[in-house]
C-alpha positions, 0 to 999 in steps of 0.5 A: 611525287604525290604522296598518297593515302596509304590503305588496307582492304579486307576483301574476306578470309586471308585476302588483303590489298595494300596500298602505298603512299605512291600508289603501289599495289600489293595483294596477299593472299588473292582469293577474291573470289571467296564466298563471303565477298559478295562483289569479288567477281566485280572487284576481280574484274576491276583490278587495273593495278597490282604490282606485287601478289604475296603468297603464304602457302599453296591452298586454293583458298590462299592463291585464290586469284592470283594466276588471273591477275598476274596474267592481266596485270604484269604482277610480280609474284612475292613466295617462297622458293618452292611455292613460287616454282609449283606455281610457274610450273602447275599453274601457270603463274608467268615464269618472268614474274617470278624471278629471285627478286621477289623470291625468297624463304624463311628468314630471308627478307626482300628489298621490293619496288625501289626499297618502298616495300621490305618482306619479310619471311617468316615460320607458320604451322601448316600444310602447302600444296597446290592443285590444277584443278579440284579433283586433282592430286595435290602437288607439294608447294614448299612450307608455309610462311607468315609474311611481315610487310615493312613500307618504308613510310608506313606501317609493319604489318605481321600477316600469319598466313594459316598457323597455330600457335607456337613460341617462337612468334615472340622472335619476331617482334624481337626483330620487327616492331609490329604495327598490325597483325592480321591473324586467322582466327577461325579455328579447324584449320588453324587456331581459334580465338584462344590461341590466336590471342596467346599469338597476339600476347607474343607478338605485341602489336599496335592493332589486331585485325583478326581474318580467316574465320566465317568463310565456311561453316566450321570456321566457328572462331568469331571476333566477339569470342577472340576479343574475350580471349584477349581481355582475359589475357589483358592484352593492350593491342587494339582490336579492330574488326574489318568489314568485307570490303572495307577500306582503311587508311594505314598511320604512317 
């Protein structure tokens, strides 16, 4: 087998792709389709491959595409077990994409594509529901959950999904070594650049890739004040700053 090179790619707000050593596929948090990703439409369109879709909660702004490109790309759907149902049975995510294989819950974790990819549930502090259209009553999608994302010849990557900050994130580096953790940043909705700095000084990972912030205006967190915060906490992760769209290649 070819081993290729392993990358993530920001694609604006929550939306992340990851691509494996073989050529696996895997997408969290789909939402293409954001406003500040300028060619989401293209992007969307060009999606020949995904083999698993990852989903942290139930908003719009977090399941994004994730129906469409499961419907076009035979995707397996990666949630926990009530976000998972709410999305077969209201939105109409394929129900043979979402089998116990793939769903889990908090504190559980997946042994995924032939032990190439483990994922790991974990806590966040949020809401989750799920819609069927825009003025729709919400409809209860289960809790909120971080997702930690193990590839056997790669990195681990901590993604908090929405959340503020709370104690027990220092649990998991307690039992994952954390290589990259994508946090949200922007705060009204979840945390800003001074808690999510404190999440970082808990968690202790290699790199910091901050997200969730400038997809609207009162997202008002920015990398420049989250880097303050963390110098000011003197924490040693490295901070890197995607642009929208942007690919970069994972250690391995």
């Amino acid at each position: 087998m070819i081993s290729m090179e392993i990358q993530l790619t920001w694609f604006g707000h929550a939306a992340f792709k990851i691509t494996t050593s073989s050529g696996k596929v895997l997408l969290i948090d789909p939402w293409l389709t954001n406003p500040v990703f300028a060619r989401g439409k293209e992007e969307l369109a060009a999606l020949d491959r995904v083999d698993l879709i990852l989903l942290t909660h139930g908003h719009s702004d977090h399941v994004g595409d994730a129906v469409e490109i499961g419907k076009r790309t035979g995707a397996n759907l990666v949630a926990n077990f009530d976000l998972s149902a709410a999305m077969v049975s209201s939105l109409g995510y394929p129900q043979a994409q979402a089998g116990n294989e793939t769903t889990g819950h908090i504190g559980g974790h997946l042994s995924l594509l032939d032990g190439e990819v483990t994922v790991t549930f974990v806590p966040a502090w949020h809401g989750s529901s799920i819609q069927r259209e825009e003025n729709a009553p919400p409809v209860y999608a289960g809790t909120p959950t971080g997702l930690i994302v193990a590839l056997r010849d790669g990195p681990t990557s901590y993604h908090t999904g929405d959340t503020d900050l709370f104690s027990d994130m220092a649990l998991v580096r307690r039992f994952n070594k954390i290589d990259i953790m994508l946090v949200c940043i922007g705060d009204h909705f979840t945390m800003g650049p001074a808690r999510a700095a404190e999440a970082v000084k808990l968690v202790k990972p290699t790199t910091v890739i901050p997200m969730h912030y400038g997809t609207f205006p009162v997202l008002t967190g920015t990398p420049e004040a989250f880097d303050h915060e963390l110098k000011q906490r003197k924490v040693k992760a490295k901070l890197r700053v995607m642009n929208i769209g942007q690919a970069i290649a994972l250690p391995r």
